[in-house]
GUMAR-646089 format. One line per 3 residues: number of its first residue (from 1); their letters; for each residue x, y, z of N, C-alpha, C, O. Coordinates in steps of 0.1 Angstrom, whole numbers, plus 5000, padded with zeros to 4 digits. Example, Ala and Ser with C-alpha at 12.3 -4.5 7.8 and 13.67 -1.06 7.14 Angstrom:
GUMAR-646089
1) as) 5132,4943,5078,5123,4955,5078,5132,4967,5078,5142,4967,5085; 5128,4978,5071,5137,4989,5071,5129,5000,5079,5134,5011,5080 .
//
This chain:
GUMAR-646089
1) xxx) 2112,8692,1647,2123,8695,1638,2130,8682,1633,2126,8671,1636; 2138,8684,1628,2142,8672,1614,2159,8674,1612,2166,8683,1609; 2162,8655,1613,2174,8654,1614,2179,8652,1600,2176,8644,1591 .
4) xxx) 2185,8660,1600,2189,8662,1575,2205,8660,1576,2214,8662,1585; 2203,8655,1564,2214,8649,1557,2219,8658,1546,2211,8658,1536; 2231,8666,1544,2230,8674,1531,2248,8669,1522,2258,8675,1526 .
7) xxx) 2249,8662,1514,2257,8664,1503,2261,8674,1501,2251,8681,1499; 2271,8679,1498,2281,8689,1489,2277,8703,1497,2270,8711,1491; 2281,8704,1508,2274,8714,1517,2287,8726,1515,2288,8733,1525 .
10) xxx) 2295,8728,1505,2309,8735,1508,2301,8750,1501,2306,8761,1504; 2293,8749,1496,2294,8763,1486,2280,8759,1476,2274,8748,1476; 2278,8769,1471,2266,8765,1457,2254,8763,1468,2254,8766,1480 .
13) xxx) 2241,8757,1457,2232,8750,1464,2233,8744,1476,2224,8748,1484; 2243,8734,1480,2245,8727,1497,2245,8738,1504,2235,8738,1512; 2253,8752,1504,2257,8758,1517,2246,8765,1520,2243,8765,1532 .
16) xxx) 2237,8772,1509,2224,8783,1503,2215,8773,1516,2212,8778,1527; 2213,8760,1511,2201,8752,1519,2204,8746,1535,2196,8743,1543; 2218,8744,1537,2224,8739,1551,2222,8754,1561,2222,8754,1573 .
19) xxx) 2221,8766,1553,2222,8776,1564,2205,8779,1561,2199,8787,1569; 2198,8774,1550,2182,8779,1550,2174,8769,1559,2165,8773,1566; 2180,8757,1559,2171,8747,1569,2172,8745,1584,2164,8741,1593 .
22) xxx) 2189,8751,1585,2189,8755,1600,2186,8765,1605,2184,8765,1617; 2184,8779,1598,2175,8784,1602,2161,8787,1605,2156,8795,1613; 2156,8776,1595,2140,8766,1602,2141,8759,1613,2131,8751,1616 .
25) xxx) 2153,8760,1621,2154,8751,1630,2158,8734,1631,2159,8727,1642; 2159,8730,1618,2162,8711,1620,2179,8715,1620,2185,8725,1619; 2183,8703,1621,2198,8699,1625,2203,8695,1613,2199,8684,1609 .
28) xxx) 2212,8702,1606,2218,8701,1598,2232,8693,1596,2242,8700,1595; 2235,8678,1594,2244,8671,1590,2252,8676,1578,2252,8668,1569; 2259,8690,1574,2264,8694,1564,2278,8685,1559,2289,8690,1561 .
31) xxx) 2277,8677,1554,2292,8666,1549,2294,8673,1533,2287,8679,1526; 2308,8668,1534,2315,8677,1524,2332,8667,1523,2334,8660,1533; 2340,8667,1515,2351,8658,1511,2360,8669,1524,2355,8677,1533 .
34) xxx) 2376,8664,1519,2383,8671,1530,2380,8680,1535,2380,8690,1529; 2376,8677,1549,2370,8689,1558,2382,8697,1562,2381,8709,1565; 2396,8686,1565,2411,8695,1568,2419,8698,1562,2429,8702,1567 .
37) xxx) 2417,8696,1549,2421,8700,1537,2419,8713,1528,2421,8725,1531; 2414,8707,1516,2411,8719,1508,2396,8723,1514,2394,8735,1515; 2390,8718,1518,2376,8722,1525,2375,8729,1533,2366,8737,1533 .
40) xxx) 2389,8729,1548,2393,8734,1553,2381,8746,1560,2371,8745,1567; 2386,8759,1552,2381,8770,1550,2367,8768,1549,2361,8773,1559; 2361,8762,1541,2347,8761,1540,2338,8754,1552,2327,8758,1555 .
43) xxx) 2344,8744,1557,2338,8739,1569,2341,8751,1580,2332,8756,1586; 2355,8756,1582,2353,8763,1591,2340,8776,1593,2333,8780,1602; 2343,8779,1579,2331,8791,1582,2317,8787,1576,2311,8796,1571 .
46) xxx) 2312,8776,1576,2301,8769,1577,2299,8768,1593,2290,8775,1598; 2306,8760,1600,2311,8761,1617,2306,8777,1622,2298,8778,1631; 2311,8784,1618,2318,8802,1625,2302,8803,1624,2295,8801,1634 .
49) xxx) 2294,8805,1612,2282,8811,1604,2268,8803,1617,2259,8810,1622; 2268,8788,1619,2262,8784,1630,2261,8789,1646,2252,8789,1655; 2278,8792,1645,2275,8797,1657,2271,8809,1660,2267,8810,1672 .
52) xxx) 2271,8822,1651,2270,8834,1646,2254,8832,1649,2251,8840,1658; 2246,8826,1646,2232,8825,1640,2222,8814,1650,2210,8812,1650; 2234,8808,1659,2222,8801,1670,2216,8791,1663,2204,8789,1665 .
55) xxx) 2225,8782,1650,2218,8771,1644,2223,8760,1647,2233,8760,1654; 2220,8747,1642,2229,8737,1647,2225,8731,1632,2216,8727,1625; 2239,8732,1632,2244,8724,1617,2263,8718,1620,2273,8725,1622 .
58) xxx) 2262,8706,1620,2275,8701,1624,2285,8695,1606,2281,8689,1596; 2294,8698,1607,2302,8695,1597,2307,8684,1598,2314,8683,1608; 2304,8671,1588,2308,8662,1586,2316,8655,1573,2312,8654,1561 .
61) xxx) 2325,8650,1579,2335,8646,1565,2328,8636,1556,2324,8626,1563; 2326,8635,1541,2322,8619,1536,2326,8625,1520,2325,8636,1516; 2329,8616,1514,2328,8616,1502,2325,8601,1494,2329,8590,1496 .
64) xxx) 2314,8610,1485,2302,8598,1479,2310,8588,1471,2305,8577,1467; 2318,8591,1469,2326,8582,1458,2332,8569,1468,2338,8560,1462; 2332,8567,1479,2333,8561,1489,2325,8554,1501,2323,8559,1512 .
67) xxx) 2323,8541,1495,2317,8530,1503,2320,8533,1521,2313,8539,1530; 2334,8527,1521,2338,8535,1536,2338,8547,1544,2337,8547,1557; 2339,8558,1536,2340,8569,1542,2321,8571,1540,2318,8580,1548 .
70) xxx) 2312,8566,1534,2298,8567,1534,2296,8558,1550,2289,8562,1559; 2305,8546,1547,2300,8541,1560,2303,8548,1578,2296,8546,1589; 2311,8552,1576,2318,8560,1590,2310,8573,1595,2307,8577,1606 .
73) xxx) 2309,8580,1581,2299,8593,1583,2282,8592,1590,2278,8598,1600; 2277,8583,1582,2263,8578,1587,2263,8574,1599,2254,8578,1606; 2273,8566,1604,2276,8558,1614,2276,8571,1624,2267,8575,1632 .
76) xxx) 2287,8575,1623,2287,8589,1634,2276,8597,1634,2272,8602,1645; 2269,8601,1621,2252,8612,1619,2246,8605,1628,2243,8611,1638; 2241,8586,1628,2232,8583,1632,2234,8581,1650,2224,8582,1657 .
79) xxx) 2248,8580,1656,2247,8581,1669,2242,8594,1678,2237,8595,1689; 2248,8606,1667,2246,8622,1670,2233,8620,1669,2229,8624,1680; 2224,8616,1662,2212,8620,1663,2203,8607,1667,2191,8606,1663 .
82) xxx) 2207,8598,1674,2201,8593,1681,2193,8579,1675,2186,8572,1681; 2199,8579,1659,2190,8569,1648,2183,8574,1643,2178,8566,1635; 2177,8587,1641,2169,8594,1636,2173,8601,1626,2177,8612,1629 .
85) xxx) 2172,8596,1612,2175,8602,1600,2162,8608,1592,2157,8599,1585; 2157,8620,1590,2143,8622,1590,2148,8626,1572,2141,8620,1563; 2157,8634,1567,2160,8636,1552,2173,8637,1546,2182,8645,1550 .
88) xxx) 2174,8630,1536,2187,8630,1528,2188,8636,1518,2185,8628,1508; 2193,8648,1514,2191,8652,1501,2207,8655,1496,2216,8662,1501; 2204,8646,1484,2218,8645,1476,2219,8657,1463,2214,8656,1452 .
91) xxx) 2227,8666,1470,2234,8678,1462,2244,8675,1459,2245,8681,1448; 2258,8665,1461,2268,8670,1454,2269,8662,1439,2265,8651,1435; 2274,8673,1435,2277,8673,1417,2289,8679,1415,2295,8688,1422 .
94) xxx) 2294,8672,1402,2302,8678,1392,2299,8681,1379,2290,8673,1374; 2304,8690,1372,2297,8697,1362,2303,8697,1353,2313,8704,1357; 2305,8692,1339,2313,8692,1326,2311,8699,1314,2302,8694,1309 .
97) xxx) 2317,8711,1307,2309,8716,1295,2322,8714,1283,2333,8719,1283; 2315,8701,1267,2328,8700,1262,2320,8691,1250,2309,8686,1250; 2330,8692,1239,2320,8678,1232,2320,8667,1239,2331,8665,1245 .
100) xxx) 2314,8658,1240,2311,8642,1241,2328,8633,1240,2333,8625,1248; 2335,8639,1226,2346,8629,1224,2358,8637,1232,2369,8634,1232; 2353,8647,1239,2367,8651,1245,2369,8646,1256,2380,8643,1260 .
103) xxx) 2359,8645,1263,2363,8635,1275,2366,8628,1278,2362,8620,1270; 2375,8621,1287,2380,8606,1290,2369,8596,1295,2358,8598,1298; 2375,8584,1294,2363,8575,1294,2361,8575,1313,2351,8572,1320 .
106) xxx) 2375,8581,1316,2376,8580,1331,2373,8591,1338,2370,8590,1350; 2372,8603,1331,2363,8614,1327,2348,8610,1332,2343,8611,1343; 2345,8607,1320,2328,8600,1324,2324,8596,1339,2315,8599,1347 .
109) xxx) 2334,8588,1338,2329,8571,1354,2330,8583,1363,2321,8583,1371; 2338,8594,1363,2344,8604,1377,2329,8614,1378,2325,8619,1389; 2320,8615,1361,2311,8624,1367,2301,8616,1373,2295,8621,1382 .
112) xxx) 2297,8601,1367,2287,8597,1372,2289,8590,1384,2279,8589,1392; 2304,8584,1387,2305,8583,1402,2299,8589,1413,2294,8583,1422; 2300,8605,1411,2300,8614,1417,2279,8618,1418,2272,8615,1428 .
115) xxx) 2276,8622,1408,2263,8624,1403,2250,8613,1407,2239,8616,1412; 2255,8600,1403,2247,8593,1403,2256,8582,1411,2258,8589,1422; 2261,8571,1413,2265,8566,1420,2264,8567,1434,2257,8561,1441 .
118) xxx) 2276,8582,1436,2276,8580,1452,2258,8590,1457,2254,8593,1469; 2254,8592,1447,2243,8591,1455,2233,8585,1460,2226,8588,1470; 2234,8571,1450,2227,8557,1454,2233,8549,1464,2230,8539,1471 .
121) xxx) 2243,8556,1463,2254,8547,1480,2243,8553,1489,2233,8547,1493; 2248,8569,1494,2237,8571,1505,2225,8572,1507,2220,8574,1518; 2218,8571,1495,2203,8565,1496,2207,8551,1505,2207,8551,1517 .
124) xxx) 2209,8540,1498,2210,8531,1507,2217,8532,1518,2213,8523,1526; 2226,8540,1522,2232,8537,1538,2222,8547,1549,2224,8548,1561; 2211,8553,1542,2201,8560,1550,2189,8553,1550,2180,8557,1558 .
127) xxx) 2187,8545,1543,2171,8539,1538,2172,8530,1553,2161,8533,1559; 2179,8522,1561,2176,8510,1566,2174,8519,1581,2168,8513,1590; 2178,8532,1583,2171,8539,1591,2157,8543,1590,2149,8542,1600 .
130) xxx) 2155,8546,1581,2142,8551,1577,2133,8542,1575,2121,8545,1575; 2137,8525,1573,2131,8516,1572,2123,8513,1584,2111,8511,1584; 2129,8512,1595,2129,8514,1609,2120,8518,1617,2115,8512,1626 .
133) xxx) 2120,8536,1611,2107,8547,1617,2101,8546,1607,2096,8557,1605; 2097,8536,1591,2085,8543,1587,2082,8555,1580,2072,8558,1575; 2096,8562,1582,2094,8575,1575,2105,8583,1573,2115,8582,1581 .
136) xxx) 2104,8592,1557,2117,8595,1557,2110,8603,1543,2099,8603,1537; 2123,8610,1541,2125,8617,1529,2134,8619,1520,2144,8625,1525; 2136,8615,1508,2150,8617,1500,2147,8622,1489,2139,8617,1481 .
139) xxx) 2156,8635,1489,2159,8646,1479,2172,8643,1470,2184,8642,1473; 2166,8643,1456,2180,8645,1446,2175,8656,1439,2164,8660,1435; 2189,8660,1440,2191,8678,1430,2196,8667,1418,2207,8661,1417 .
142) xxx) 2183,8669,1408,2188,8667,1395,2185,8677,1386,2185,8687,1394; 2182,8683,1373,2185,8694,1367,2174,8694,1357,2170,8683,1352; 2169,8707,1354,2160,8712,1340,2167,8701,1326,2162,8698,1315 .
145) xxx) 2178,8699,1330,2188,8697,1318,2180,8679,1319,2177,8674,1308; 2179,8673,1326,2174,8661,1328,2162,8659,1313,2158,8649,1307; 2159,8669,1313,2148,8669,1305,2151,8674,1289,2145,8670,1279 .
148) xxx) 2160,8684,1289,2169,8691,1276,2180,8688,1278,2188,8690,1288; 2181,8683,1267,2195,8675,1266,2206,8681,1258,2207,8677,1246; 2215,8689,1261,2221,8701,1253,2232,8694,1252,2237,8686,1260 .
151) xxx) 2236,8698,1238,2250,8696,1232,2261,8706,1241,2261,8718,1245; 2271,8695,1242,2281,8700,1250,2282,8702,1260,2292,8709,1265; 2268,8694,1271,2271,8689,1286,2266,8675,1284,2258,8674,1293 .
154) xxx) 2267,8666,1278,2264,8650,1273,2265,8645,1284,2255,8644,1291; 2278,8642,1291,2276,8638,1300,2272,8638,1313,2272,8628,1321; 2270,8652,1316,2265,8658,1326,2252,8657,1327,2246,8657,1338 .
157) xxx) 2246,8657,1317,2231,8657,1312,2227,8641,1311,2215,8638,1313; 2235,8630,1309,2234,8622,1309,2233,8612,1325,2227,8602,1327; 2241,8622,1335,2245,8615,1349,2229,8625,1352,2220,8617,1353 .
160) xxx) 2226,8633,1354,2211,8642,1356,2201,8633,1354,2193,8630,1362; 2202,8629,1346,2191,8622,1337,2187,8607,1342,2176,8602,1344; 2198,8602,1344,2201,8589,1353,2195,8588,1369,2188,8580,1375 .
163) xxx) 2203,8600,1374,2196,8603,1387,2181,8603,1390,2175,8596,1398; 2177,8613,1383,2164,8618,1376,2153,8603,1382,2144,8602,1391; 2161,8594,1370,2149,8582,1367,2154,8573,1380,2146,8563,1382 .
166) xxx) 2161,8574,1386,2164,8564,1400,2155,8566,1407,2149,8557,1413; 2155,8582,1408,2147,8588,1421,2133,8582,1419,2125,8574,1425; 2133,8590,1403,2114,8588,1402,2111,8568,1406,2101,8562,1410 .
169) xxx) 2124,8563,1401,2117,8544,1406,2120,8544,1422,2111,8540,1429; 2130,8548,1428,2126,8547,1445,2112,8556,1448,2105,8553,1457; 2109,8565,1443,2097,8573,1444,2085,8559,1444,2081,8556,1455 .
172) xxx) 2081,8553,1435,2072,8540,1431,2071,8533,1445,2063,8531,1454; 2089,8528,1442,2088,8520,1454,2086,8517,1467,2083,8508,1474; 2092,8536,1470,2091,8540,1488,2077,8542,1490,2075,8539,1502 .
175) xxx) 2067,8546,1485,2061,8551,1490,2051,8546,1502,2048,8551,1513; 2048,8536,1498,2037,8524,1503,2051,8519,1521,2050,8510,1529; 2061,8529,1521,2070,8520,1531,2068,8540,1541,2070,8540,1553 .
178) xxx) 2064,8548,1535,2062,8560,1546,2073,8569,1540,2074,8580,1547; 2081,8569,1531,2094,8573,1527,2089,8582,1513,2083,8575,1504; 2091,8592,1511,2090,8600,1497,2103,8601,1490,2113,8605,1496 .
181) xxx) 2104,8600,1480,2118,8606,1468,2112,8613,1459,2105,8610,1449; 2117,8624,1463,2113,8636,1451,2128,8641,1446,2138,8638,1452; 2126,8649,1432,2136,8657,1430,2134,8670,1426,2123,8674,1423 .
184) xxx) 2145,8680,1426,2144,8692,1428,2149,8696,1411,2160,8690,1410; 2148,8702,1399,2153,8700,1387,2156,8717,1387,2147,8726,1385; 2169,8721,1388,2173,8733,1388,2176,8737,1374,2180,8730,1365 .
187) xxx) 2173,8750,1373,2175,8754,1356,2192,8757,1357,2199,8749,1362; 2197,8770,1350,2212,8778,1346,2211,8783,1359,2206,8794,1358; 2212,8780,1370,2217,8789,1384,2230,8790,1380,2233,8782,1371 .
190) xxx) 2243,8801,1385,2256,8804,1379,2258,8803,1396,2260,8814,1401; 2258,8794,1404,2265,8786,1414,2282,8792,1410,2286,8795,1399; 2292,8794,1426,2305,8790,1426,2308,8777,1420,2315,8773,1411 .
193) xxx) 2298,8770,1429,2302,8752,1427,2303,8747,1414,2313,8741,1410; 2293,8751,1407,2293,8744,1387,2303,8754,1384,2302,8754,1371; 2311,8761,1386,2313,8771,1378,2333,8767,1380,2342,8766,1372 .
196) xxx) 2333,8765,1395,2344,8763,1404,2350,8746,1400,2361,8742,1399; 2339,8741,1397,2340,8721,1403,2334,8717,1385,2325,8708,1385; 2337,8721,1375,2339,8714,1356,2351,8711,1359,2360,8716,1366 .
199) xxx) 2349,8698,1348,2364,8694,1345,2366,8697,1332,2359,8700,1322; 2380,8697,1333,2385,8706,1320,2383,8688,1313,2386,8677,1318; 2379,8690,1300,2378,8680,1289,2395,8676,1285,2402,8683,1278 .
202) xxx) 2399,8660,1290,2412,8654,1289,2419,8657,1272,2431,8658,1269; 2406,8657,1262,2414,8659,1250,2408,8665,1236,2403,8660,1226; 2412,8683,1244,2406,8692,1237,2410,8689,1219,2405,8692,1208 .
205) xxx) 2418,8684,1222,2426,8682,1203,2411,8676,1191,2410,8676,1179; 2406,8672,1200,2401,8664,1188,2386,8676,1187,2375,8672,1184; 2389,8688,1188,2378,8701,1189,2383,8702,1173,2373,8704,1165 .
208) xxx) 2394,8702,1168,2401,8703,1153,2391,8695,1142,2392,8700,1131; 2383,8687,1143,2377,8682,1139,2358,8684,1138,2348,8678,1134; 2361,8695,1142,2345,8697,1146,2340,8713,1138,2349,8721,1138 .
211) xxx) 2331,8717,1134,2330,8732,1129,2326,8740,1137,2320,8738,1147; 2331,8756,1130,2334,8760,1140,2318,8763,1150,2316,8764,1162; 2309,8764,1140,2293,8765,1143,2292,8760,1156,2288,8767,1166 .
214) xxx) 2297,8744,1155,2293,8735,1170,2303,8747,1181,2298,8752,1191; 2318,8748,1177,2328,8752,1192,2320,8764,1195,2318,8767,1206; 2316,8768,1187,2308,8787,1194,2296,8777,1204,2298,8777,1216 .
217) xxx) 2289,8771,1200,2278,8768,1206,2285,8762,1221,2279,8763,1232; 2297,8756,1221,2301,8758,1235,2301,8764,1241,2296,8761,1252; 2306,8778,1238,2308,8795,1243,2293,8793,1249,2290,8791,1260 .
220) xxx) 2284,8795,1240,2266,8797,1243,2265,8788,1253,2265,8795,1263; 2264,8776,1256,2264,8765,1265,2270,8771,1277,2261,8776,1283; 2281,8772,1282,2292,8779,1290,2287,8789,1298,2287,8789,1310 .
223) xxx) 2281,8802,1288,2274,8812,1293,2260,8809,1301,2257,8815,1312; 2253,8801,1297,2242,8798,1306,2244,8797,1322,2236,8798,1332; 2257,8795,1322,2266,8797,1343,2275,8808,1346,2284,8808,1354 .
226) xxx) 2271,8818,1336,2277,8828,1341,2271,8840,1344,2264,8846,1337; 2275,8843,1358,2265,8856,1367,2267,8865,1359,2278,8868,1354; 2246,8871,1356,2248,8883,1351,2238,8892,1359,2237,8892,1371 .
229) xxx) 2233,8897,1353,2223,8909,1361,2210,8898,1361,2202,8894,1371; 2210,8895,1352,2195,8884,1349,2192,8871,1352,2183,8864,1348; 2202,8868,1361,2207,8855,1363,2196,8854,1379,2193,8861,1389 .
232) xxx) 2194,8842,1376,2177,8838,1392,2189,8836,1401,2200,8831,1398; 2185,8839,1414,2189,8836,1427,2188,8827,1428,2177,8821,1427; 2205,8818,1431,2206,8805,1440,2198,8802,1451,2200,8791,1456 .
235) xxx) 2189,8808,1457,2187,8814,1472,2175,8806,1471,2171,8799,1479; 2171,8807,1460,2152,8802,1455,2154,8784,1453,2145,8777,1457; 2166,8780,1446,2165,8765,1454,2165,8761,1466,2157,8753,1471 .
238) xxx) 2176,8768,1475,2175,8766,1491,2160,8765,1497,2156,8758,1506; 2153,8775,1491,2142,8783,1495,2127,8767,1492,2116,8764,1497; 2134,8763,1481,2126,8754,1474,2125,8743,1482,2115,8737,1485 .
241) xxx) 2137,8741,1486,2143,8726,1494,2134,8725,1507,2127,8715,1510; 2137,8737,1515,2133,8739,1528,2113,8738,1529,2107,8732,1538; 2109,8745,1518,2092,8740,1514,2092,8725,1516,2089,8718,1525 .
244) xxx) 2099,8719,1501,2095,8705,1502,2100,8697,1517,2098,8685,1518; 2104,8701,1525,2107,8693,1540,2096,8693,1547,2091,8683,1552; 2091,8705,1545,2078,8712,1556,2064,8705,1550,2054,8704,1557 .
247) xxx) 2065,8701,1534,2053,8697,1530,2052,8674,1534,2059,8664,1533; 2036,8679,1538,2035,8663,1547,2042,8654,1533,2044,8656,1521; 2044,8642,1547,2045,8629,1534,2034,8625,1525,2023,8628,1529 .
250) xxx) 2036,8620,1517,2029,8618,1509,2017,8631,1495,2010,8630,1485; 2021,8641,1504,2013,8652,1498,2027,8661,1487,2027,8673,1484; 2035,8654,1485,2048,8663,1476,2050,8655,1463,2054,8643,1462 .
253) xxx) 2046,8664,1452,2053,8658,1437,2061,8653,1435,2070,8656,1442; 2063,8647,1428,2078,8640,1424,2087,8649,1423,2095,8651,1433; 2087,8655,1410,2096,8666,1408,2089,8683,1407,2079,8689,1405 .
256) xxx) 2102,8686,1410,2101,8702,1410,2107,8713,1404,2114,8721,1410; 2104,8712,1396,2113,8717,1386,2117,8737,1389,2107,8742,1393; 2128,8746,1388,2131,8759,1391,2139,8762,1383,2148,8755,1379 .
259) xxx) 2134,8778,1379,2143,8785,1375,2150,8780,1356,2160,8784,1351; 2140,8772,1351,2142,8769,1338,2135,8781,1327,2139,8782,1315; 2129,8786,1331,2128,8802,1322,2114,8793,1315,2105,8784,1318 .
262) xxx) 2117,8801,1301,2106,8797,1290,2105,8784,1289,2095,8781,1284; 2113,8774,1293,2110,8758,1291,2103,8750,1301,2101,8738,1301; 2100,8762,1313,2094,8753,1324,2081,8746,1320,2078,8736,1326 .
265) xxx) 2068,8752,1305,2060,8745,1306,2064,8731,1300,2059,8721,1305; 2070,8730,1290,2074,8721,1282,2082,8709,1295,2080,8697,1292; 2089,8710,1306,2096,8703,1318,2084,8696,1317,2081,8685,1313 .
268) xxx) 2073,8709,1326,2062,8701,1335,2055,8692,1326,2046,8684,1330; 2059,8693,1316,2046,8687,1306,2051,8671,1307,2044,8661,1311; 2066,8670,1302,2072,8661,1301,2074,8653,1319,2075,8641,1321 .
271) xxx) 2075,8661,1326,2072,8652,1342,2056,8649,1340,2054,8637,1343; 2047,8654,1338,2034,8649,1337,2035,8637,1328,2030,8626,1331; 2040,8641,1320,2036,8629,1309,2043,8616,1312,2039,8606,1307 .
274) xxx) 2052,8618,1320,2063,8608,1325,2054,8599,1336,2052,8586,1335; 2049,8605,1346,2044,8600,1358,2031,8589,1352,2030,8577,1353; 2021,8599,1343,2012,8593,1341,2012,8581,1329,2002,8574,1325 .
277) xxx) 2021,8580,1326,2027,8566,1313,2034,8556,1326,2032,8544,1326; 2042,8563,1335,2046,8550,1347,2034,8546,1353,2033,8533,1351; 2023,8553,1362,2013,8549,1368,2002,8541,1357,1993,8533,1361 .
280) xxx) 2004,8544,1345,1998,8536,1338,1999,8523,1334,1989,8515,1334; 2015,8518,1330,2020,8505,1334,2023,8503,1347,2031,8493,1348; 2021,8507,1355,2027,8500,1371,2009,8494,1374,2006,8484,1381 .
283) xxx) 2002,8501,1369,1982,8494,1368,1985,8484,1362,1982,8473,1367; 1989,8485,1353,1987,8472,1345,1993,8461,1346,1987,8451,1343; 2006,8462,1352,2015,8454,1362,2006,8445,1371,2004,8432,1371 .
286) xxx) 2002,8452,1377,1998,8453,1390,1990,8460,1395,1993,8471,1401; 1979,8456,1394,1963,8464,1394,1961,8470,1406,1956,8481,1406; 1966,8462,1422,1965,8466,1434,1978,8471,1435,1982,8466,1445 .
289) xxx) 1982,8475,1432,1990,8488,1435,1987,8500,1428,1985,8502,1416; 1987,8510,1440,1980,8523,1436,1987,8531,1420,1999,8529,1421; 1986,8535,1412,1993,8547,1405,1995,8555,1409,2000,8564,1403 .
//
């Protein structure tokens, strides 16, 4: 069994996979921002739900937007478990739906802090464990959207997308060290979390300038997160996550794309086409190194 690492474990995606993986049995490091605060509630019955079920998943405070509070968390994961960090998968997100110019510029830094940023913090404050044993695994939840780039989540689609291409270059790099990076590319799941955790756009005023064709097409954008009868089970990324753990190193695709409907062939086509244009200049680069 396997010592994990899970981001944004309050609700959405984190909580779906912190209670799917402990019930495969690995040990679940669930971290999440104020655990005695507004989280409060959510750690506790993340807590109650472990003990309810004979799992071991321990609640831990960190928030990614933070150097220090990355360093204290790890610090504490890695004595609990002895040094043994076997997977890290970075779920937490924030979610924005708005034009491009309504956002603040502080706006922006807050989604990609969040998105991309503090996820490259704890890649690195888990990699020098994994450097160690030779082996390891790191998961980013980046999005179908990584690939479709929709008006009116710009920058959300923009911090996805960024993530996206990080992973796939630690993917190149880790491999040859025993370490895999894959990502997980979720389609319109209508999550609490995306739905709960948008920021409202700092300055709707300048929507007066736009027709009304584009503001409806918000409405349309917006709706793609909201539960309806037809809406895929959150349950099937959890479900996704917990496969890619179980599948050997080295035998797991890059990405994995779920729950994108009619655009999944067009995704895979574009992750195909992606890998094989990298492995083609990384040959050319560098002939002894595999593609």
């Amino acid at each position: 069994m396997k010592n994990i690492i899970l981001s944004g474990s309050s609700s959405g995606f984190g909580l779906l996979t912190a209670q799917t993986l402990a019930k495969q049995g690995h040990t679940v490091f669930a971290t999440m921002r104020n655990v005695s605060t507004t989280n409060a509630a959510a750690a506790h019955q993340l807590r109650q739900w472990a003990v309810d079920n004979n799992a071991d998943i321990q609640v831990v405070e960190l928030d990614v937007t933070s150097d220090a509070s990355i360093k204290t968390a790890i610090t504490e994961i890695a004595d609990k478990a002895s040094g043994k960090i076997d997977v890290l998968i970075n779920n937490a997100g924030i979610a924005a739906i708005g034009l491009n110019e309504s956002f603040s510029s502080e706006q922006v830094n807050q989604i990609f802090q969040v998105n991309v940023i503090g996820a490259d913090r704890l890649i690195k404050a888990v990699l020098p464990y994994m450097h160690q044993q030779k082996s390891g695994l790191l998961i980013q939840l980046s999005s179908g959207l990584a690939r479709l780039h929709l008006p009116h989540m710009g920058a959300y689609v923009a911090a996805k997308a960024a993530i996206d291409a990080l992973a796939e270059t630690y993917h190149y790099e880790l491999r040859s060290s025993g370490i895999d990076s894959v990502i997980v590319q979720p389609g319109g799941y209508p999550t609490t979390d995306i739905i709960a955790k948008q920021l409202t756009p700092a300055n709707l005023s300048v929507e007066a300038n736009y027709s009304d064709d584009t503001l409806q097409l918000k409405s349309a954008v917006a709706g793609l997160f909201v539960p309806s009868e037809t809406s895929p089970d959150p349950q099937e990324v959890a479900d996704l996550i917990a496969d890619i753990v179980e599948t050997p190193t080295g035998q797991r695709s890059i990405w994995h794309p779920i729950g994108v409907g009619a655009i999944l062939p067009y995704v895979q086509q574009l992750n195909a086409g992606t890998e094989q244009l990298a492995g083609a200049v990384i040959s050319s680069l560098s002939p002894e190194v595999p593609a």
